[in-house]
LUMKOLRO-573999 format. One record per residue (C-alpha): residue number from 1; x, y, z. Coordinates in steps of 0.1 Angstrom, whole numbers. Example, Ala and Ser with C-alpha at 12.3 -4.5 7.8 and 13.67 -1.06 7.14 Angstrom:
BEGIN
+-----+-------+-------+-------+
: seq :    xx :    yy :    zz :
+-----+-------+-------+-------+
:   1 :   123 :   -45 :    78 :
:   2 :   137 :   -11 :    71 :
+-----+-------+-------+-------+
***
This chain:
BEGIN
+-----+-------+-------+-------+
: seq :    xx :    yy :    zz :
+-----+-------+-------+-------+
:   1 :   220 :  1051 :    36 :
:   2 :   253 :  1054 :    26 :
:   3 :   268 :  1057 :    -2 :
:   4 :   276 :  1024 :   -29 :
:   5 :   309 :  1009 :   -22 :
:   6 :   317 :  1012 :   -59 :
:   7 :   321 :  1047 :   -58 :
:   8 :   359 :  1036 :   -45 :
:   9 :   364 :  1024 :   -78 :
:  10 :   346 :  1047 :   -96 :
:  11 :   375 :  1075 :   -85 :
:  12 :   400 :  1057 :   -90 :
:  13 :   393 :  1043 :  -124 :
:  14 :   373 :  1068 :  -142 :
:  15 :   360 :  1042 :  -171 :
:  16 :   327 :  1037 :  -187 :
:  17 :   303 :  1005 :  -184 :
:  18 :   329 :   982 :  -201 :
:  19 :   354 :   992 :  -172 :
:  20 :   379 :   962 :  -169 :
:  21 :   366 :   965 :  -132 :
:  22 :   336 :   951 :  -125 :
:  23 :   314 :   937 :   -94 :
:  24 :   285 :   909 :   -90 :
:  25 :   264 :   914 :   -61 :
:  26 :   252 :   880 :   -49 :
:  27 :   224 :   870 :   -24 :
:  28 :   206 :   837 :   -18 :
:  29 :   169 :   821 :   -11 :
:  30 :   154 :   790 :    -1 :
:  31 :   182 :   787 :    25 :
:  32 :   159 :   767 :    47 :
:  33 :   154 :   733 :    47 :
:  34 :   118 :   732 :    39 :
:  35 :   130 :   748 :     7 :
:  36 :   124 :   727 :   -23 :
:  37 :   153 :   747 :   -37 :
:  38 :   186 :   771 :   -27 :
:  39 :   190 :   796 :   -53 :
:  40 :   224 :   821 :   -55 :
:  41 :   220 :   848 :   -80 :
:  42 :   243 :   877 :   -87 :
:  43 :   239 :   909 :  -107 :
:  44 :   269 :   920 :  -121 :
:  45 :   271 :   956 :  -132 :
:  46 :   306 :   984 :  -137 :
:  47 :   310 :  1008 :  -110 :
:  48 :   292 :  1035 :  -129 :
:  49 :   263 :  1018 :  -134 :
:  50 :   259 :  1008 :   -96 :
:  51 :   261 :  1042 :   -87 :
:  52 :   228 :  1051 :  -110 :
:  53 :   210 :  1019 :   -95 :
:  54 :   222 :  1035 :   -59 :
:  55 :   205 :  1068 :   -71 :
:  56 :   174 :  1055 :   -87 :
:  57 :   171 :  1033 :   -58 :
:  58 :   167 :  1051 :   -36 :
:  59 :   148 :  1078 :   -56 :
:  60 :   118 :  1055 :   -61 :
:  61 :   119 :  1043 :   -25 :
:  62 :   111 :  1080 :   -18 :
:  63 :    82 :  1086 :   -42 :
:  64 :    50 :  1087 :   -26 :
:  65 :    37 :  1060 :   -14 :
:  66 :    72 :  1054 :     1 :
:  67 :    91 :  1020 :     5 :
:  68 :   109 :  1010 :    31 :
:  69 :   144 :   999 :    29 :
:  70 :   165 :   980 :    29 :
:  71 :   142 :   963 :     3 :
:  72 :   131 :   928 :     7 :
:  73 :   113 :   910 :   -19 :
:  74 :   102 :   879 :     5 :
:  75 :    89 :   906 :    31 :
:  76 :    71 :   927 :     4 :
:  77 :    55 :   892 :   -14 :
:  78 :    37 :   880 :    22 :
:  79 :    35 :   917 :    43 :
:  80 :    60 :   913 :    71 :
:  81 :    84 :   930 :    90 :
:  82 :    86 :   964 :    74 :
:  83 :    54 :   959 :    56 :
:  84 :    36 :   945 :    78 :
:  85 :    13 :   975 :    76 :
:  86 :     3 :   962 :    43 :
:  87 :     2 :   931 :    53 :
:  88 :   -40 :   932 :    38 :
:  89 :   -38 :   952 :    13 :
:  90 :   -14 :   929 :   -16 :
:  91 :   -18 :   954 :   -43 :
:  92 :    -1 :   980 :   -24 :
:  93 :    26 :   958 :   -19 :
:  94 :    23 :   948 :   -58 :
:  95 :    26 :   986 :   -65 :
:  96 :    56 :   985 :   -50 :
:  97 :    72 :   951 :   -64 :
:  98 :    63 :   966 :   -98 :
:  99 :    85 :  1002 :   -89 :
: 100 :   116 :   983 :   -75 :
: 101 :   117 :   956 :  -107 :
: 102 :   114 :   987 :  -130 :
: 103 :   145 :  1006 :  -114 :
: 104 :   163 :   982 :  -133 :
: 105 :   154 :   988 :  -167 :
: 106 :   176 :  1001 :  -187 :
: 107 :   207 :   996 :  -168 :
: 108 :   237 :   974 :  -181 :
: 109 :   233 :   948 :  -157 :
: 110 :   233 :   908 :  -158 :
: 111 :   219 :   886 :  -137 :
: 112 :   237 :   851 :  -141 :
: 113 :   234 :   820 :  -108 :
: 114 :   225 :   784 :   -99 :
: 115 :   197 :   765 :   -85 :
: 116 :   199 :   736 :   -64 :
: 117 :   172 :   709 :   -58 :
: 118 :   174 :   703 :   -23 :
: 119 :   158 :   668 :   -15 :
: 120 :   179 :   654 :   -51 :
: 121 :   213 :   671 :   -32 :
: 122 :   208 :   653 :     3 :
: 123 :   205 :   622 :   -16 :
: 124 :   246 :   628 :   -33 :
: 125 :   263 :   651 :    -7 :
: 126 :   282 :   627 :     8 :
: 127 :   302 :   616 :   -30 :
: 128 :   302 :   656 :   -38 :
: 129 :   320 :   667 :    -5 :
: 130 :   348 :   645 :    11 :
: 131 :   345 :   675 :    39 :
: 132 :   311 :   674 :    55 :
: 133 :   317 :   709 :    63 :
: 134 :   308 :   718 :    27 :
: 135 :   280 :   693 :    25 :
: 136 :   252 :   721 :    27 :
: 137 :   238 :   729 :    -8 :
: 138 :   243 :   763 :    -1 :
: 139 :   285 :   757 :    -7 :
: 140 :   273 :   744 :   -38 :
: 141 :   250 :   771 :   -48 :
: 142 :   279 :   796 :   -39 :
: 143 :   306 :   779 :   -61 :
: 144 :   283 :   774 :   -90 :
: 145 :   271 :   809 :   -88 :
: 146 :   307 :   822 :   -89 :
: 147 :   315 :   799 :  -117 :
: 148 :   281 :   808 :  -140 :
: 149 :   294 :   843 :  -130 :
: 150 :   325 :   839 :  -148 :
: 151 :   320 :   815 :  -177 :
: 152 :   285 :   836 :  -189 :
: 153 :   300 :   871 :  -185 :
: 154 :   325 :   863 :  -208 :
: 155 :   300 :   847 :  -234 :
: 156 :   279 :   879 :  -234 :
: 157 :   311 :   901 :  -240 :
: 158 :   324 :   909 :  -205 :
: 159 :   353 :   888 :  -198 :
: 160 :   367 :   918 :  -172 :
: 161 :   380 :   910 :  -137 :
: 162 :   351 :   905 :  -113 :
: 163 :   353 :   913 :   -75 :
: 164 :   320 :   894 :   -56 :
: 165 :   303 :   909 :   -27 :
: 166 :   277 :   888 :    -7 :
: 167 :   249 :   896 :    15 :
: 168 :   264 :   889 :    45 :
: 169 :   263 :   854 :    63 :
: 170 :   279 :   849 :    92 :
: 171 :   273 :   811 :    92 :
: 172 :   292 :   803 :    61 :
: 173 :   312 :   832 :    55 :
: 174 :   349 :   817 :    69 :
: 175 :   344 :   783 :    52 :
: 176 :   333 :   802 :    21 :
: 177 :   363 :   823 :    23 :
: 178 :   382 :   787 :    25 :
: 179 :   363 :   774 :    -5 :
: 180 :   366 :   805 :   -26 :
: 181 :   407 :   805 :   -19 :
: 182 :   407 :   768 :   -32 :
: 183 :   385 :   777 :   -61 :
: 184 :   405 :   807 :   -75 :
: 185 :   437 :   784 :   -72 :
: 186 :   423 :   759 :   -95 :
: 187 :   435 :   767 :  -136 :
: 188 :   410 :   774 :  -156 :
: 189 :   403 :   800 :  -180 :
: 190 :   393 :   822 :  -154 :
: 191 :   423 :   826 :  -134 :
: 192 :   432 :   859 :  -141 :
: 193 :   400 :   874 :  -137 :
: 194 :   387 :   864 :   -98 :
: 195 :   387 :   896 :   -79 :
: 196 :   385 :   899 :   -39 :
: 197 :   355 :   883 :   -23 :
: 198 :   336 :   906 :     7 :
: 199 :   302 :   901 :    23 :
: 200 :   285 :   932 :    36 :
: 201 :   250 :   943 :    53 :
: 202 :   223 :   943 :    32 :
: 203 :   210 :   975 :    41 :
: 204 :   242 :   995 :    33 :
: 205 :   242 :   986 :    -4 :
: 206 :   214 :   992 :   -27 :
: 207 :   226 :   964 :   -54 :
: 208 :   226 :   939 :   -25 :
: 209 :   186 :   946 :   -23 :
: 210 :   183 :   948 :   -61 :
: 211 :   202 :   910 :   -63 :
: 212 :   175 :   899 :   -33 :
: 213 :   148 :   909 :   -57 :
: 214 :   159 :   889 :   -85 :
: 215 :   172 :   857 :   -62 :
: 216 :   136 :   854 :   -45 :
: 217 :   120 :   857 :   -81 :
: 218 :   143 :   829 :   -95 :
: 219 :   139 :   804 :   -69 :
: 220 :   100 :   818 :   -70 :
: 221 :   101 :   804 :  -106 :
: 222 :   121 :   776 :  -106 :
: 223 :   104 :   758 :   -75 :
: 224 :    68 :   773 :   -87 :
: 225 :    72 :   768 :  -123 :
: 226 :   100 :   746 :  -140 :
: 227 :    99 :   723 :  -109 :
: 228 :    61 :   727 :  -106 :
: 229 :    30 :   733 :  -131 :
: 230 :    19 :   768 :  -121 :
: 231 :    24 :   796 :  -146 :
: 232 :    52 :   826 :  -148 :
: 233 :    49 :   851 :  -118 :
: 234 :    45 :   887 :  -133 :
: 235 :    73 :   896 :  -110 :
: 236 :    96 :   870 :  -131 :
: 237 :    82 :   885 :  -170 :
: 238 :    87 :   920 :  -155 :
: 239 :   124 :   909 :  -144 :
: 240 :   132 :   896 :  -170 :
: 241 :   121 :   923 :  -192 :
: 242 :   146 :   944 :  -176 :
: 243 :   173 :   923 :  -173 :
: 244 :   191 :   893 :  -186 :
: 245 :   192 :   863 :  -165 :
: 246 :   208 :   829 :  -170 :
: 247 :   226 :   799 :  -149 :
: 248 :   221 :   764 :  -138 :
: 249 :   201 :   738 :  -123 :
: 250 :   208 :   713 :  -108 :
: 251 :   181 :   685 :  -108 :
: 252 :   187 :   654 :  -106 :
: 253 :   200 :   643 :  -136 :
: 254 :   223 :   671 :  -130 :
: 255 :   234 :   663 :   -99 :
: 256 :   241 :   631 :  -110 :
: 257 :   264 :   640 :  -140 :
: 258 :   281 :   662 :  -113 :
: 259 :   287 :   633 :   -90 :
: 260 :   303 :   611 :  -120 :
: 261 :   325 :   637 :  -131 :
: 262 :   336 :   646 :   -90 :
: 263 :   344 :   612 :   -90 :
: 264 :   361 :   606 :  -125 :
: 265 :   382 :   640 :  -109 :
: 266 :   389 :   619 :   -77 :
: 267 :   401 :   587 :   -99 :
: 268 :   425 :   607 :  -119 :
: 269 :   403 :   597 :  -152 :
: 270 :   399 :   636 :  -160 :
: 271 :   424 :   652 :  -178 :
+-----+-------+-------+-------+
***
């Protein structure tokens, strides 16, 4: 596997973990339809620190038994694909849930997103998007991402200039270039701190496969347990004993409040 793409960085800006460079690695789940939610979450970590997750990475992937990589949470959860080998034996693949979630500890990375109530969003995407284009919830899982991004990395201290790299989606990656453009353009306190934008394969960059493992887990725990009544995955108290994560969801009283204020914007009543 190659090495992280941070290491660019890394040479030419020799800094510490409060580098004024910095990247989030995003990555989405419950893309489907049958979803009863889309989830975007990014991890957002300096250039040094990406390099260490690279190297752990891919350290604990070779440990005995080995993982395969690239690293996928949803594969590893039901035992398909490249675990498929495992697919009777769950606390193999537990074993190895547990050893991916704990590369993490210890690190200086955030994990900060949005999640998106599918059924309550087909009800309002018409008033949200005047383009239907941008009428699936995953535009609106990507632009709130970005924004959680921005706004909670500055409340936790790290108001740097972020670049975002994606897991790479072919289907939406031109019109989300087109919505990203539009939101960098718009003031806000931000302005001066959106970096470039890049989507990139999975399996070339081991943060992209860290951010899957937390995105499956928060959409695992917001559909399984705030939306539903069973308890806290293991996977989720691990996580988040690792790392902090934090960012919105929009339910429907959310969505709602959204859809007032898109079309307070629209009337000119906002300031």
């Amino acid at each position: 596997m190659p090495n992280c793409d941070c290491e660019i960085i890394d040479d030419l800006f020799c800094f510490d973990d409060l580098a004024l460079f910095m990247k989030a690695y995003f990555d989405e789940s419950g893309k489907h339809d049958a979803a009863i939610v889309i989830s975007m979450v990014g991890i957002l970590m300096s250039a040094n620190t990406c390099k260490e997750l690279q190297r752990r990475w891919l350290r604990e992937a070779a440990r005995s038994p080995k993982i395969p990589l690239p690293f996928h949470m949803s594969d590893c959860e039901v035992g398909r694909k490249a675990f498929e080998y495992l697919s009777d034996n769950a606390t193999a693949r537990w074993d190895m849930q547990r050893r991916m979630i704990g590369v993490l500890r210890g690190l200086d990375i955030q994990a900060y997103g949005a999640a998106i109530v599918r059924e309550e969003h087909k009800r309002i995407a018409g008033p949200l998007r005047n383009d239907p284009r941008f009428r699936d919830p995953w535009f609106l899982a990507f632009e709130t991402g970005i924004v959680e991004m921005m706004a909670r990395s500055a409340q936790s201290g790290k108001a740097h200039n972020i670049s975002f790299v994606f897991d790479r989606m072919d289907q939406f990656k031109p019109r989300a270039n087109e919505l990203y453009d539009e939101l960098i353009r718009l003031p806000s306190v931000f302005s001066d701190r959106y970096g470039a934008l890049s989507f990139e394969a999975k399996d070339r960059i081991c943060a992209l496969q860290a951010a899957d493992v937390v995105v499956y887990e928060t959409y695992k725990h917001v559909a399984e347990c705030t939306l539903g009544s069973q308890p806290e995955r293991w996977q989720h108290t691990l996580l988040r004993e690792c790392i902090e994560i934090s960012g919105k969801l929009y339910d429907k009283p959310g969505l709602e409040k959204l859809a007032e204020l898109v079309a307070a914007d629209r009337a000119g009543k906002l300031g």
